[in-house]
C-alpha positions in Angstrom: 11.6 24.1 5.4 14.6 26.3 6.8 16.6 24.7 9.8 14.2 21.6 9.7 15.6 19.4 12.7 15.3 15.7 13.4 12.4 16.2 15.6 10.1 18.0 13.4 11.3 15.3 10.5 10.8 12.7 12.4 6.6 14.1 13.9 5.9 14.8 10.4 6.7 10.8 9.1 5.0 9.7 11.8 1.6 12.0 10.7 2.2 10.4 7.2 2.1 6.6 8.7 -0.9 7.4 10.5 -2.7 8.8 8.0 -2.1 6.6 5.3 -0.9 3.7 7.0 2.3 2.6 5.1 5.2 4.4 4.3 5.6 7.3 1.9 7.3 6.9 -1.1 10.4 9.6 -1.7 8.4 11.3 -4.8 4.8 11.1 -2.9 6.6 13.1 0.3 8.2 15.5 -2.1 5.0 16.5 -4.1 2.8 17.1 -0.8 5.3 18.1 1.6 5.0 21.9 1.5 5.9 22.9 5.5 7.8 19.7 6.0 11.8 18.6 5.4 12.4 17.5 1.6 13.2 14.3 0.7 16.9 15.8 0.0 17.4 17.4 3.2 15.5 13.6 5.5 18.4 11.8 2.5 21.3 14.0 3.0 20.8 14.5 7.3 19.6 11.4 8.6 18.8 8.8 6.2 15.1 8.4 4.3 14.8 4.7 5.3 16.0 5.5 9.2 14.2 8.3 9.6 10.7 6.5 8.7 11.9 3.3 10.1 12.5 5.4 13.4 8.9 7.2 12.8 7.2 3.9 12.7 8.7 2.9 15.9 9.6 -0.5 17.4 7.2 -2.6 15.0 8.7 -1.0 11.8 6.7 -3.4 9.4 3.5 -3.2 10.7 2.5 -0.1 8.3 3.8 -1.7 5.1 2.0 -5.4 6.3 -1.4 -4.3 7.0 -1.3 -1.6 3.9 -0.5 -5.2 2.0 -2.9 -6.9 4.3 -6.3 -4.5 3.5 -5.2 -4.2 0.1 -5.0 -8.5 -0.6 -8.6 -8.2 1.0 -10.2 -5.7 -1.4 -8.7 -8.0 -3.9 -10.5 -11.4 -2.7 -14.1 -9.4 -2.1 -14.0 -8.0 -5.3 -13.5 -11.6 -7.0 -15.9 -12.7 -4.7 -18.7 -10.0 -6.1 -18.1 -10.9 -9.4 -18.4 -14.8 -8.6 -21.7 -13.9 -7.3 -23.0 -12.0 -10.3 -21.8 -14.5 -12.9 -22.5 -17.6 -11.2 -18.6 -18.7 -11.3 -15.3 -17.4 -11.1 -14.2 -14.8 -14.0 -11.7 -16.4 -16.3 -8.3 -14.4 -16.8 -9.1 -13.1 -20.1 -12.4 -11.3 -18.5 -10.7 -10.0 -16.0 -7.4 -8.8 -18.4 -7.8 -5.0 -17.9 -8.6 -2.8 -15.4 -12.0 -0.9 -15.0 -13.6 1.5 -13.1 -14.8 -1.7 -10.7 -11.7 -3.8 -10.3 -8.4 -4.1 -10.5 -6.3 -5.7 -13.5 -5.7 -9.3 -13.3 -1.6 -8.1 -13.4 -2.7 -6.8 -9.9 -4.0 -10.2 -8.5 -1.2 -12.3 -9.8 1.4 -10.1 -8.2 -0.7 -9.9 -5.1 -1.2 -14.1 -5.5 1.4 -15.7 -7.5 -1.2 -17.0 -10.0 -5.3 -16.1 -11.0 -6.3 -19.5 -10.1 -4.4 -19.2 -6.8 -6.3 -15.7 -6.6 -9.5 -17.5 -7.1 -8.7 -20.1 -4.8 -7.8 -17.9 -1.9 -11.4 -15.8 -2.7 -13.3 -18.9 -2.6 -11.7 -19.8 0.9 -12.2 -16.6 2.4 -14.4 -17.2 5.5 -16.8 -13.7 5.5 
C-alpha cells in the first residue's frame, strides 16, 4: 500500500479485531494483507504493538481475554463430550494426540496447568 497513513493503518486493525476477535499476529497480517500497510511499514512508522493497542481502543485486553476465554470453553465441553460417551473422564494417555475431534492433551495443560486440573475445571462447569 503506497502512502498508507495512520488512519487507514489504524481502520484496517481495528476490521481485523472485529473480525477475529484478538489480535493479529505480524506473519498472519503480512500473508492476508493485500490493500493494507505491511507489517514493515505499521513496525517502522508507528509501532505494531501501538498501533493495535490503539486499534482496540481503551479496553486493549479485552480481544486477547475473550479469544482466551471462548477458546478455555471449547476445551472444557469437549472433555465434557467425551466424559459422557465413556462413562468417565479420558486418561492422559487417551487423550495424548490430537484428532480430527479434539485437541491434544499439550493444548489442555497449557490452557490448565495440569489434565487433572483440566478435568476438574470440566467437571465444574455449570451448563
Amino acid at each position: 500500500m503506497q502512502g498508507a497513513d495512520y488512519g487507514q493503518a489504524l481502520e484496517a486493525a481495528r476490521r481485523w479485531i472485529a473480525e477475529h476477535g484478538r489480535y493479529p499476529q505480524q506473519q498472519e497480517w503480512e500473508h492476508r494483507a493485500p490493500g493494507r500497510p505491511t507489517t514493515r511499514t505499521i513496525k517502522r512508522r508507528w509501532g505494531w504493538d501501538q498501533l493495535m493497542t490503539a486499534a482496540a481502543g481503551a479496553d486493549a485486553r479485552a480481544p486477547k481475554l475473550e479469544a482466551r476465554k471462548a477458546h478455555r470453553l471449547e476445551l472444557l465441553l469437549t472433555l465434557r463430550r467425551a466424559r459422557e460417551e465413556l462413562g468417565r473422564w479420558p486418561t492422559a494417555g487417551e487423550w495424548e494426540l490430537a484428532t480430527s475431534d479434539h485437541a491434544s492433551r499439550r493444548s489442555f495443560v497449557r490452557a490448565f496447568g495440569s489434565w487433572r486440573l483440566a478435568c476438574r475445571t470440566a467437571a465444574r462447569l455449570k451448563l
